[in-house]
PyMOL Python script that loads the backbone (N, CA, C, O; Angstrom):
from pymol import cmd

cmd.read_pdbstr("""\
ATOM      1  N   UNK A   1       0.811  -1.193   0.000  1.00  0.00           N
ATOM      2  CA  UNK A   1       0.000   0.000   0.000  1.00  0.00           C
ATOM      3  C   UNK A   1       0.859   1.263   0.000  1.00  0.00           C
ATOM      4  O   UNK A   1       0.432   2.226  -0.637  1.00  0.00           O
ATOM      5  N   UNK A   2       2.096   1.371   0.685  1.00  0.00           N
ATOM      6  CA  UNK A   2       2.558   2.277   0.432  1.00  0.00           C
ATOM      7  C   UNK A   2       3.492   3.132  -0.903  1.00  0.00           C
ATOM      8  O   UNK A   2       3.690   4.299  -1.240  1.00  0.00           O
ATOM      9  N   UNK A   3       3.899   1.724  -1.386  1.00  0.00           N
ATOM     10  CA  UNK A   3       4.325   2.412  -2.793  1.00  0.00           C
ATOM     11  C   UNK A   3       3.294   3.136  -3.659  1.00  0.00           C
ATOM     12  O   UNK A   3       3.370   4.258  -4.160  1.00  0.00           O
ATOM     13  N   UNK A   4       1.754   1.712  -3.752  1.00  0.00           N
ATOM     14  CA  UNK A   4       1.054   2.939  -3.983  1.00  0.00           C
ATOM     15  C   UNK A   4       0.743   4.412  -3.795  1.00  0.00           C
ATOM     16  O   UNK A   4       0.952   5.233  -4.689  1.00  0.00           O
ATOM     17  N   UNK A   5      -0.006   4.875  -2.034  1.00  0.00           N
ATOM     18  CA  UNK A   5       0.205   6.116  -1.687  1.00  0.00           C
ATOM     19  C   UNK A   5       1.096   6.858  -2.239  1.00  0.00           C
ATOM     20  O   UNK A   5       0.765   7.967  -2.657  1.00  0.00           O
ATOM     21  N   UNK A   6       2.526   6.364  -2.367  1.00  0.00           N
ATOM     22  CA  UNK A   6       4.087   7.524  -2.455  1.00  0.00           C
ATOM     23  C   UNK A   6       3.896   7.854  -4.007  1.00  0.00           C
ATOM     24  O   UNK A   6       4.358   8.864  -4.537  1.00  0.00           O
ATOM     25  N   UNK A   7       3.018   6.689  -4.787  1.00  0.00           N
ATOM     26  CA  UNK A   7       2.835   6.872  -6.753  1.00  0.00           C
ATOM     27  C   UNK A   7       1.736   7.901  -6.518  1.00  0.00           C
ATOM     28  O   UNK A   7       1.914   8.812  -7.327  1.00  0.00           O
ATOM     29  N   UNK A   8       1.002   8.064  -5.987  1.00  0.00           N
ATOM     30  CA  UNK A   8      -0.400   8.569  -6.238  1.00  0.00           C
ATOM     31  C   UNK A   8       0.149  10.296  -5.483  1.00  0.00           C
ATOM     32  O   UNK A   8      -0.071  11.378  -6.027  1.00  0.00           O
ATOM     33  N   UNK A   9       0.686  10.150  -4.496  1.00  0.00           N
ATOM     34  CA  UNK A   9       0.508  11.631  -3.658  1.00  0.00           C
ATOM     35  C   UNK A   9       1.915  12.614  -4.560  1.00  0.00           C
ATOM     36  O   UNK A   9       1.882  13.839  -4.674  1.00  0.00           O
ATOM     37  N   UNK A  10       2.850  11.882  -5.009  1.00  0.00           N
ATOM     38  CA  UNK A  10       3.697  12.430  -5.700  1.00  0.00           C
ATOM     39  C   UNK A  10       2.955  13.279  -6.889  1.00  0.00           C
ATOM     40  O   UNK A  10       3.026  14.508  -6.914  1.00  0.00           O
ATOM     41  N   UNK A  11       2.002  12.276  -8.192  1.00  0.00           N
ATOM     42  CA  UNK A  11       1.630  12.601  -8.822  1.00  0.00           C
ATOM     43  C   UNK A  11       0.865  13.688  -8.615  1.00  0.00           C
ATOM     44  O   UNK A  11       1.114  14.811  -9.055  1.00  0.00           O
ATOM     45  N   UNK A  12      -0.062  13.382  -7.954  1.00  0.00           N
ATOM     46  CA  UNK A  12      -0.856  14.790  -7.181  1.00  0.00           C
ATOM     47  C   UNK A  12      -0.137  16.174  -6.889  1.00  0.00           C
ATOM     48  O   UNK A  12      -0.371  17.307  -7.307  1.00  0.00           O
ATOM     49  N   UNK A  13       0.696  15.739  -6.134  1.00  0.00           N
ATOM     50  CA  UNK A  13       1.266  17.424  -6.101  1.00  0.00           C
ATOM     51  C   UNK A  13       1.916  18.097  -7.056  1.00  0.00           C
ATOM     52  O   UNK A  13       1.938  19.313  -7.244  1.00  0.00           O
ATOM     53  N   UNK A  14       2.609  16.973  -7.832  1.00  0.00           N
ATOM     54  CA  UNK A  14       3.094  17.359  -9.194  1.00  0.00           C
ATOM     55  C   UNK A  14       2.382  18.269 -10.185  1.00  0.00           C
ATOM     56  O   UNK A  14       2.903  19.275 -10.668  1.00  0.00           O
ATOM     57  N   UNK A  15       0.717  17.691 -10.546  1.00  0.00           N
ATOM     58  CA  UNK A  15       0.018  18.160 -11.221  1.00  0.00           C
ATOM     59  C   UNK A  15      -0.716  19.219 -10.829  1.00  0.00           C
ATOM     60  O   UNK A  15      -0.945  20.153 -11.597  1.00  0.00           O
ATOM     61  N   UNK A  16      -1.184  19.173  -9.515  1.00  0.00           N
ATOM     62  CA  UNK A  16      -1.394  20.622  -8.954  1.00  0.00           C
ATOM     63  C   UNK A  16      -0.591  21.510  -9.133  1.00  0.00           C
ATOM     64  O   UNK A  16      -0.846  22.566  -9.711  1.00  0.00           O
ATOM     65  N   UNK A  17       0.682  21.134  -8.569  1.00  0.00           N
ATOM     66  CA  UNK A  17       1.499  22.564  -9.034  1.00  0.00           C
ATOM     67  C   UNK A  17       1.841  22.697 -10.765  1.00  0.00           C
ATOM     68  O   UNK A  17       1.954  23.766 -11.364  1.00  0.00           O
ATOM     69  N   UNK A  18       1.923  21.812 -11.155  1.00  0.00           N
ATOM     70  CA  UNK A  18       2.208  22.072 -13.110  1.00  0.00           C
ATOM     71  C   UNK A  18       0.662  22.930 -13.415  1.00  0.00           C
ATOM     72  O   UNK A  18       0.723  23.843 -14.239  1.00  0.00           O
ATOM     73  N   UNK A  19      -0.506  22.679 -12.852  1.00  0.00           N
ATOM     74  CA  UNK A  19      -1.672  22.928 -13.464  1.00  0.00           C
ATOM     75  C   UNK A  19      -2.059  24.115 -12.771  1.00  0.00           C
ATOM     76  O   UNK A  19      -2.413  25.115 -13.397  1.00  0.00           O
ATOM     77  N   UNK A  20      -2.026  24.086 -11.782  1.00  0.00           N
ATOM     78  CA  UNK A  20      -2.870  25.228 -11.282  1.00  0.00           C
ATOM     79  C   UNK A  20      -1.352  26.660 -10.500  1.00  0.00           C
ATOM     80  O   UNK A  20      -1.431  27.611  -9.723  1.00  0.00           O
ATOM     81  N   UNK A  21      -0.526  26.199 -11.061  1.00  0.00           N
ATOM     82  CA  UNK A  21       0.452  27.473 -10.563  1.00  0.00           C
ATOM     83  C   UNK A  21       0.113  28.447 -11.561  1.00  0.00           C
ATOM     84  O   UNK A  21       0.070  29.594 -11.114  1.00  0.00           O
ATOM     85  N   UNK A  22      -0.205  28.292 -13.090  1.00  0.00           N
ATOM     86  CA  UNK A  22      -0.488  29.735 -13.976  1.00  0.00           C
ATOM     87  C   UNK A  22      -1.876  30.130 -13.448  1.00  0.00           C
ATOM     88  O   UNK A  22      -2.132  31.286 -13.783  1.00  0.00           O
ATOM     89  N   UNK A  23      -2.746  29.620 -12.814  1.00  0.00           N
ATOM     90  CA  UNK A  23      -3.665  29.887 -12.421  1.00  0.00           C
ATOM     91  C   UNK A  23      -3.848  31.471 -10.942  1.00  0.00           C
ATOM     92  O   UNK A  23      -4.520  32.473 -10.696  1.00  0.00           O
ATOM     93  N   UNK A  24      -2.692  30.641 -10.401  1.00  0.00           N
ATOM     94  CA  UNK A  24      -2.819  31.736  -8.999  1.00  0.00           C
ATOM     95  C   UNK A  24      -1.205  32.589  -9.319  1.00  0.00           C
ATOM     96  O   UNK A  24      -0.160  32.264  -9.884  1.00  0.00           O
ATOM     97  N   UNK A  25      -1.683  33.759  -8.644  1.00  0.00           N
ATOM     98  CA  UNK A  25      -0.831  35.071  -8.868  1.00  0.00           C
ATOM     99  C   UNK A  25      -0.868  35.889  -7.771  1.00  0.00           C
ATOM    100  O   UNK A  25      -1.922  36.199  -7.216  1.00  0.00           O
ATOM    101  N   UNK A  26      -0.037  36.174  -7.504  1.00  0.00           N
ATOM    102  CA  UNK A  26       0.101  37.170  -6.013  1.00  0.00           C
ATOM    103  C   UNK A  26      -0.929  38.263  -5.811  1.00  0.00           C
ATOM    104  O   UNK A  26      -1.565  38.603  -4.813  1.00  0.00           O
ATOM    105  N   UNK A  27      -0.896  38.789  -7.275  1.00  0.00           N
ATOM    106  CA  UNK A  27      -2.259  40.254  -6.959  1.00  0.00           C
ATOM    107  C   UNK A  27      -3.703  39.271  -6.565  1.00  0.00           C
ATOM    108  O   UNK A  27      -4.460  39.440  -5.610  1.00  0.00           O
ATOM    109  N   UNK A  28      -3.777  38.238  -7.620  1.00  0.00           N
ATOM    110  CA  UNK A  28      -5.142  37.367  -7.013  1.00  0.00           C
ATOM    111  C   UNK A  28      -5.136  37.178  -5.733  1.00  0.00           C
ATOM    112  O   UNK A  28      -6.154  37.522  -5.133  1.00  0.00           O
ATOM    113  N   UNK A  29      -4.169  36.671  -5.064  1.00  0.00           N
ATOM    114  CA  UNK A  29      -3.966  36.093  -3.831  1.00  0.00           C
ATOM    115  C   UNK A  29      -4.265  37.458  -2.769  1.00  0.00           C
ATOM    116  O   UNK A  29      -4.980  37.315  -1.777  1.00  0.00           O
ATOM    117  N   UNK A  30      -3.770  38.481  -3.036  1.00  0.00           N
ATOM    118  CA  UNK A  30      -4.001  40.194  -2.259  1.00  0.00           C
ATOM    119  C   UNK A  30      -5.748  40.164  -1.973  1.00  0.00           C
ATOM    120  O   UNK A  30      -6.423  40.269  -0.949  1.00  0.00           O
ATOM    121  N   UNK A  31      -6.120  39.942  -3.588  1.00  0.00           N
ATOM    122  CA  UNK A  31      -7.209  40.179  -3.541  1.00  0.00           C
ATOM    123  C   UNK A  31      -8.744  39.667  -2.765  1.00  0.00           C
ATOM    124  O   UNK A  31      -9.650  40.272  -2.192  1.00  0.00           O
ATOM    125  N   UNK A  32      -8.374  37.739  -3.211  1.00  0.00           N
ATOM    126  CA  UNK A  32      -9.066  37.357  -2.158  1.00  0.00           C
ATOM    127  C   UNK A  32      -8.891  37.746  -0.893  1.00  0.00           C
ATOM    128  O   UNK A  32      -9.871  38.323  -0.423  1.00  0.00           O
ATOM    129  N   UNK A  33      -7.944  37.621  -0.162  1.00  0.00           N
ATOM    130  CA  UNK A  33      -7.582  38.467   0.939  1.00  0.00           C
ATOM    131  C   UNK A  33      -8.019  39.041   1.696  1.00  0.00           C
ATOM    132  O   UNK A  33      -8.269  38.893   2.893  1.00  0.00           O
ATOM    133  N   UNK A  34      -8.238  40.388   0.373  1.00  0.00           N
ATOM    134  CA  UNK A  34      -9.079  42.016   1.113  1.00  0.00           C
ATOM    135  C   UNK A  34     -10.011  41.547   1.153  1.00  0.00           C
ATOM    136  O   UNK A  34     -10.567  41.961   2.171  1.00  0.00           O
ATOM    137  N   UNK A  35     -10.950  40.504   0.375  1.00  0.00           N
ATOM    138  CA  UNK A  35     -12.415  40.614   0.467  1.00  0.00           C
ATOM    139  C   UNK A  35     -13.031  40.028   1.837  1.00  0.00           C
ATOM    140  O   UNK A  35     -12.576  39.158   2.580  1.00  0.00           O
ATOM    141  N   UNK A  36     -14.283  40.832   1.934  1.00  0.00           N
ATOM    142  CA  UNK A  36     -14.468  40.634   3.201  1.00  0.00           C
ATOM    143  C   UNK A  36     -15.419  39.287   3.832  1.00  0.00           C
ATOM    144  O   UNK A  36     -16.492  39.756   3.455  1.00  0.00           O
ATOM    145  N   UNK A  37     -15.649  38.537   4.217  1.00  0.00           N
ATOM    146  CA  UNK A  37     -16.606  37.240   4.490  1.00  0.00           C
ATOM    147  C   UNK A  37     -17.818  37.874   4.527  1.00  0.00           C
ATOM    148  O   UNK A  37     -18.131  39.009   4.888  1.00  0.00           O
ATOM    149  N   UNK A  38     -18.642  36.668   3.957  1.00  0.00           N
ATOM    150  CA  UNK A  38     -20.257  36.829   3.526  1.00  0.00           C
ATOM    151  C   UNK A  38     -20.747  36.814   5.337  1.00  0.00           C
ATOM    152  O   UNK A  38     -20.848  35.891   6.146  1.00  0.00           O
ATOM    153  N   UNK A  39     -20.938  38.121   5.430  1.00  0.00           N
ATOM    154  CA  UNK A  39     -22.058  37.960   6.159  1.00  0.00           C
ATOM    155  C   UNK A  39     -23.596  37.332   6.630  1.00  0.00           C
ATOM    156  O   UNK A  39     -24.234  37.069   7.649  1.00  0.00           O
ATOM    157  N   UNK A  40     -23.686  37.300   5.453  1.00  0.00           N
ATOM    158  CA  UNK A  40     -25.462  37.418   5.411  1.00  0.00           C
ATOM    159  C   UNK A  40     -25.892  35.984   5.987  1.00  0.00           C
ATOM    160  O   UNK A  40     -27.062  35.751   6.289  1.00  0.00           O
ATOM    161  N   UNK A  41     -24.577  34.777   6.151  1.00  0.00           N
ATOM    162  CA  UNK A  41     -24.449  33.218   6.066  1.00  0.00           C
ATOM    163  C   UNK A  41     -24.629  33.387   7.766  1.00  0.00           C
ATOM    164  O   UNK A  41     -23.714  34.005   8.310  1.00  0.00           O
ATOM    165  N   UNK A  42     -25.627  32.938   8.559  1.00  0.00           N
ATOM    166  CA  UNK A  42     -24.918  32.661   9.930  1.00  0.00           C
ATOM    167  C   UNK A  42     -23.902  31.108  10.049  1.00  0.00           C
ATOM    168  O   UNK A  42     -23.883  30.286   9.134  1.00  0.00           O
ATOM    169  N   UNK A  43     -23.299  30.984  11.039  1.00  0.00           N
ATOM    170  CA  UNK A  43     -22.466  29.939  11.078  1.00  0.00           C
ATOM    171  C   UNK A  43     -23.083  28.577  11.490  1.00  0.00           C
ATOM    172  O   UNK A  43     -22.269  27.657  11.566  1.00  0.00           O
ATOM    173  N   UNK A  44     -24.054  28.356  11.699  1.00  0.00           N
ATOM    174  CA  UNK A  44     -25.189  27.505  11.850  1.00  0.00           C
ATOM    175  C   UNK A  44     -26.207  26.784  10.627  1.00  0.00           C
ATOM    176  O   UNK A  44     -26.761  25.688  10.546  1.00  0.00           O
ATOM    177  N   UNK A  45     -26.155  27.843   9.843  1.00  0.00           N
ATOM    178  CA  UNK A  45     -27.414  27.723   8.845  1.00  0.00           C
ATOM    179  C   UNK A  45     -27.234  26.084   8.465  1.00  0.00           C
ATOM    180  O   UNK A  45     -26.228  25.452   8.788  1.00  0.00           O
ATOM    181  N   UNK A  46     -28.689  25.339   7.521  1.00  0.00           N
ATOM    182  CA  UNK A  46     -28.436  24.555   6.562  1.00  0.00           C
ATOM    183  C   UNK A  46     -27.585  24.673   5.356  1.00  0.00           C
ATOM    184  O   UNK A  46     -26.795  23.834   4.924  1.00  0.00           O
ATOM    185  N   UNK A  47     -27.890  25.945   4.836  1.00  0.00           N
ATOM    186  CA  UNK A  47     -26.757  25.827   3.741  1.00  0.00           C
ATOM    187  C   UNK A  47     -25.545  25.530   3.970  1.00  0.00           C
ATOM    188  O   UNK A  47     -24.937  24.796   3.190  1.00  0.00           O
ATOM    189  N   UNK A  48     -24.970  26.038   5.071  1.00  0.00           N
ATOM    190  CA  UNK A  48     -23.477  25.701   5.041  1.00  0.00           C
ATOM    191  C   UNK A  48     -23.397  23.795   5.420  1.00  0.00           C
ATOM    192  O   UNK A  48     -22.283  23.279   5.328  1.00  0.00           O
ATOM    193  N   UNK A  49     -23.953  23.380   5.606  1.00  0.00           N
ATOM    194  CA  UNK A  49     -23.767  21.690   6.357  1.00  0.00           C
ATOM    195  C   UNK A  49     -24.703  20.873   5.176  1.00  0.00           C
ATOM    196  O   UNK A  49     -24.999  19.694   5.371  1.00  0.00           O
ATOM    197  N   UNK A  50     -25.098  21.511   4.068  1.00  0.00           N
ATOM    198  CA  UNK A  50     -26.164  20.830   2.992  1.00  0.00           C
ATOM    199  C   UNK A  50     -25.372  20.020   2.520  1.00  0.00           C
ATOM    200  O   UNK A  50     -25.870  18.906   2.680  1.00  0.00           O
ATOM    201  N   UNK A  51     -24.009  19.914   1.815  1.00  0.00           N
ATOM    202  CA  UNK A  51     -23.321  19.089   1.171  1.00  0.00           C
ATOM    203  C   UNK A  51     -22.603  17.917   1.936  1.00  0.00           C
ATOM    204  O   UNK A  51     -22.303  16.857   1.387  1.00  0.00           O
ATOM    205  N   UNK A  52     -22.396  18.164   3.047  1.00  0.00           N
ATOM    206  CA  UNK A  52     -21.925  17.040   3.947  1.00  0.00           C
ATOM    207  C   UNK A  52     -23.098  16.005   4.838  1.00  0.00           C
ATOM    208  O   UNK A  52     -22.882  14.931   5.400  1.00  0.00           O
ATOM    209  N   UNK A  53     -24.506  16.861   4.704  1.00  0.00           N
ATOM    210  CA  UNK A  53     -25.829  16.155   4.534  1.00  0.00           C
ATOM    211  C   UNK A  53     -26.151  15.054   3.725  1.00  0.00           C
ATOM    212  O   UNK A  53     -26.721  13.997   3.995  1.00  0.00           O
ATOM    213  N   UNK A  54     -25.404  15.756   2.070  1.00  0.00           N
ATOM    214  CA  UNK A  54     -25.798  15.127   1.038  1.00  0.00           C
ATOM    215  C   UNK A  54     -24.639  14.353   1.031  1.00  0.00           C
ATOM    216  O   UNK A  54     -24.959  13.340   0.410  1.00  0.00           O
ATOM    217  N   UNK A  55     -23.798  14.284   1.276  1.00  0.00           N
ATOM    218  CA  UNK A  55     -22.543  13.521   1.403  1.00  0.00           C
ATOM    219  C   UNK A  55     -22.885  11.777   2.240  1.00  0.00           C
ATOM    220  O   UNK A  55     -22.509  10.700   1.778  1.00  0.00           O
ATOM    221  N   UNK A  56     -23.560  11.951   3.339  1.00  0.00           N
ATOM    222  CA  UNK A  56     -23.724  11.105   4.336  1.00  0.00           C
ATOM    223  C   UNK A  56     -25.365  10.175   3.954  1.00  0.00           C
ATOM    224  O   UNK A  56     -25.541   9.031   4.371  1.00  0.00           O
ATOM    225  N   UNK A  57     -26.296  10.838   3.215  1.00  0.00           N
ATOM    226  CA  UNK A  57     -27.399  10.517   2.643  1.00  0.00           C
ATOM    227  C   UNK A  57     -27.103   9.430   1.859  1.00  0.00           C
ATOM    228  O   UNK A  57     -27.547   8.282   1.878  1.00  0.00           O
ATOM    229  N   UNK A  58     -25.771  10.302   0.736  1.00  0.00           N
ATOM    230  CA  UNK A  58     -25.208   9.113  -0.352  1.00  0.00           C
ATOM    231  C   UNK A  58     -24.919   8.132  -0.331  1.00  0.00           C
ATOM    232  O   UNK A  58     -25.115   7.280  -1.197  1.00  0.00           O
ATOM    233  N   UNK A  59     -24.144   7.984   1.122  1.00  0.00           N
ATOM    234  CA  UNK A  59     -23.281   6.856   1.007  1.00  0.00           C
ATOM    235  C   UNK A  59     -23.816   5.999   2.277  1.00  0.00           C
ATOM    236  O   UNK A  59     -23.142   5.054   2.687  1.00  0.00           O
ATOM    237  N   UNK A  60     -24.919   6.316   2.825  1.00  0.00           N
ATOM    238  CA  UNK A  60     -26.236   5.603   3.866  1.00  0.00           C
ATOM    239  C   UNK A  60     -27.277   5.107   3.156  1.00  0.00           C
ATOM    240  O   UNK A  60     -27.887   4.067   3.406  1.00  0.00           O
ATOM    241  N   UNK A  61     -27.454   5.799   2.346  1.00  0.00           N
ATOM    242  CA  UNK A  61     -28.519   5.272   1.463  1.00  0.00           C
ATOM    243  C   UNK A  61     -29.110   3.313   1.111  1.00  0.00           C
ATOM    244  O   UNK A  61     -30.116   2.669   1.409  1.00  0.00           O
ATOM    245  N   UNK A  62     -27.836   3.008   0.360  1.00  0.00           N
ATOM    246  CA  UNK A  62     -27.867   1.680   0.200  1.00  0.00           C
ATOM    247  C   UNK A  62     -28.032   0.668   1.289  1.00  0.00           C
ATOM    248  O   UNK A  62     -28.659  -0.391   1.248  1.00  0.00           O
ATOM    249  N   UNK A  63     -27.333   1.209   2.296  1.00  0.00           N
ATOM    250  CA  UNK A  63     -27.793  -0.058   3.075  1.00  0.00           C
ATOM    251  C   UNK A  63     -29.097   0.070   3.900  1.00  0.00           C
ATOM    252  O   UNK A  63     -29.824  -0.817   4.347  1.00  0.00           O
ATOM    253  N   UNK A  64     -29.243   2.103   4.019  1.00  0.00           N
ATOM    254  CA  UNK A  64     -30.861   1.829   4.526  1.00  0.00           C
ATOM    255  C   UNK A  64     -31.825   1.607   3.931  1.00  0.00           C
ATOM    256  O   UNK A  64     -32.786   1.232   4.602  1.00  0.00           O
ATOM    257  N   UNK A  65     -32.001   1.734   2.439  1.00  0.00           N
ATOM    258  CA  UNK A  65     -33.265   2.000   1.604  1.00  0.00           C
ATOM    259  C   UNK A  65     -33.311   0.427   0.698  1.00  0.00           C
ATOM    260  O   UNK A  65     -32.762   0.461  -0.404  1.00  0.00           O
ATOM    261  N   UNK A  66     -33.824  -0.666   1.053  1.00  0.00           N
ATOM    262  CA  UNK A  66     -33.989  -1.795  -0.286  1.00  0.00           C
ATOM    263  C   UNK A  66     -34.029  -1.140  -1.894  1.00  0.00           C
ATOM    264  O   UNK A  66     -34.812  -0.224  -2.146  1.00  0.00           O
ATOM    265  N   UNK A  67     -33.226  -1.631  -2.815  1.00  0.00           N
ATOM    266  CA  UNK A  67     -32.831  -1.128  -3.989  1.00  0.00           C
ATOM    267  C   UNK A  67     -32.800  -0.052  -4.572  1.00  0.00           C
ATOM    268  O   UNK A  67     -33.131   0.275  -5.711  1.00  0.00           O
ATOM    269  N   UNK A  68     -32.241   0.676  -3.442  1.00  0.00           N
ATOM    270  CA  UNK A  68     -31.899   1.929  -3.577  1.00  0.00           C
ATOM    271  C   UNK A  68     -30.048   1.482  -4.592  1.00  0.00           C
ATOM    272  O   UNK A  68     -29.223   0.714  -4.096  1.00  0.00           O
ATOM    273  N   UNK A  69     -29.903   1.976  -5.551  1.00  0.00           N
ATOM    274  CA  UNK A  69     -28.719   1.747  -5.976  1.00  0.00           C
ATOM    275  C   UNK A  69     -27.045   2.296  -5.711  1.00  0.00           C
ATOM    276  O   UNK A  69     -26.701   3.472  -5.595  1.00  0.00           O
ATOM    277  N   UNK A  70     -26.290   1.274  -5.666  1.00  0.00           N
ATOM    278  CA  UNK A  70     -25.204   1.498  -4.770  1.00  0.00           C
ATOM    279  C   UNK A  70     -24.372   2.151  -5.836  1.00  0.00           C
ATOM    280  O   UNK A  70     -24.452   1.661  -6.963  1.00  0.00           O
ATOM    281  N   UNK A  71     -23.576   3.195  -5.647  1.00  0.00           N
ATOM    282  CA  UNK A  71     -23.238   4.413  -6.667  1.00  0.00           C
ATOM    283  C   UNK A  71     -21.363   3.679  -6.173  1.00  0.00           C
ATOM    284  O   UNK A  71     -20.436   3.898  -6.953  1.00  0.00           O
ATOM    285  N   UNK A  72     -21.180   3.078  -5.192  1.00  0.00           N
ATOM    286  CA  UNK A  72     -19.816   3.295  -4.561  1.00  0.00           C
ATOM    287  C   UNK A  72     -19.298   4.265  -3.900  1.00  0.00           C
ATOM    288  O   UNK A  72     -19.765   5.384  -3.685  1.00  0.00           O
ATOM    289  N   UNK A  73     -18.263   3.784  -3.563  1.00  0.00           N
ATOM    290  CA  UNK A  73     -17.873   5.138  -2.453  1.00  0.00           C
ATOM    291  C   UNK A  73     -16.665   6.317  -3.611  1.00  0.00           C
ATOM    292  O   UNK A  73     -16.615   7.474  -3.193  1.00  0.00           O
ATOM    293  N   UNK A  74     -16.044   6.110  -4.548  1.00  0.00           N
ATOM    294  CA  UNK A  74     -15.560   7.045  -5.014  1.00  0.00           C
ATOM    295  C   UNK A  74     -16.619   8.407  -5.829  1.00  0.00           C
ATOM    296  O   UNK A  74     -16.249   9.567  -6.009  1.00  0.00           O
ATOM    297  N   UNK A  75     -17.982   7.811  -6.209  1.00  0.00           N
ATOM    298  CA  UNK A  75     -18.746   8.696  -7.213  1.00  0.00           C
ATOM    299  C   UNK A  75     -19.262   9.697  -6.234  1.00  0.00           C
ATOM    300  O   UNK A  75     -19.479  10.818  -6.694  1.00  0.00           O
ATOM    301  N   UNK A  76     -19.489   9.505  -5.024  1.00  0.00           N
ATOM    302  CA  UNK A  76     -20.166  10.850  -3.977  1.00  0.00           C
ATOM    303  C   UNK A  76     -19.642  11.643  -3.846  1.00  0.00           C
ATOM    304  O   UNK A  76     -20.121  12.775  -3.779  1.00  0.00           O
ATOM    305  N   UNK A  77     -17.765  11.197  -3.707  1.00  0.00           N
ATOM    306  CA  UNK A  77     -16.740  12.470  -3.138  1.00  0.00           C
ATOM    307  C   UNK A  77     -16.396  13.365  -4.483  1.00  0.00           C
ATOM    308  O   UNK A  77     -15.756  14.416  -4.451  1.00  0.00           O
ATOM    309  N   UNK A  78     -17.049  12.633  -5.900  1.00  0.00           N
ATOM    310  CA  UNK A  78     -16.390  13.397  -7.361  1.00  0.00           C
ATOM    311  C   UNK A  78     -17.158  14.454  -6.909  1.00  0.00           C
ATOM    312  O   UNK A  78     -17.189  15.509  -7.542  1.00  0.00           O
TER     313      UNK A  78
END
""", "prot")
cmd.dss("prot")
cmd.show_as("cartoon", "prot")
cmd.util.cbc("prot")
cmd.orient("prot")
């Protein structure tokens, strides 16, 4: 298992940084920055906890619901 992990996490950081370094830029980086957090969200709400709702629904589903269809565990986290 671990050679795997060391093939897979190498690649990963590799391609993040080949792919997404022309992407980010220091003035971008300033910018998010300055901006200020959404208020309007309290830290409680449903919206903020909806996807980790739907996250746990997904992958409960199959064994609570009879033929409810089993998607696997990699297609919920895509």
């Amino acid at each position: 298992m671990a050679p795997l992990a060391l093939l897979n996490f190498s690649v990963g950081v590799f391609s993040i940084l080949l792919i997404g370094r022309r992407f980010v830029t220091v003035e971008r980086l300033k910018e998010i920055a300055a901006e200020p957090a959404e208020p309007d969200l309290p830290p409680g709400s449903f919206k903020l906890y909806s996807p980790l709702v739907f996250l746990v629904a997904i992958l409960s589903a199959p064994r609570l619901i009879p033929g409810w269809p089993d998607m696997s565990t990699p297609l919920p986290f895509c």
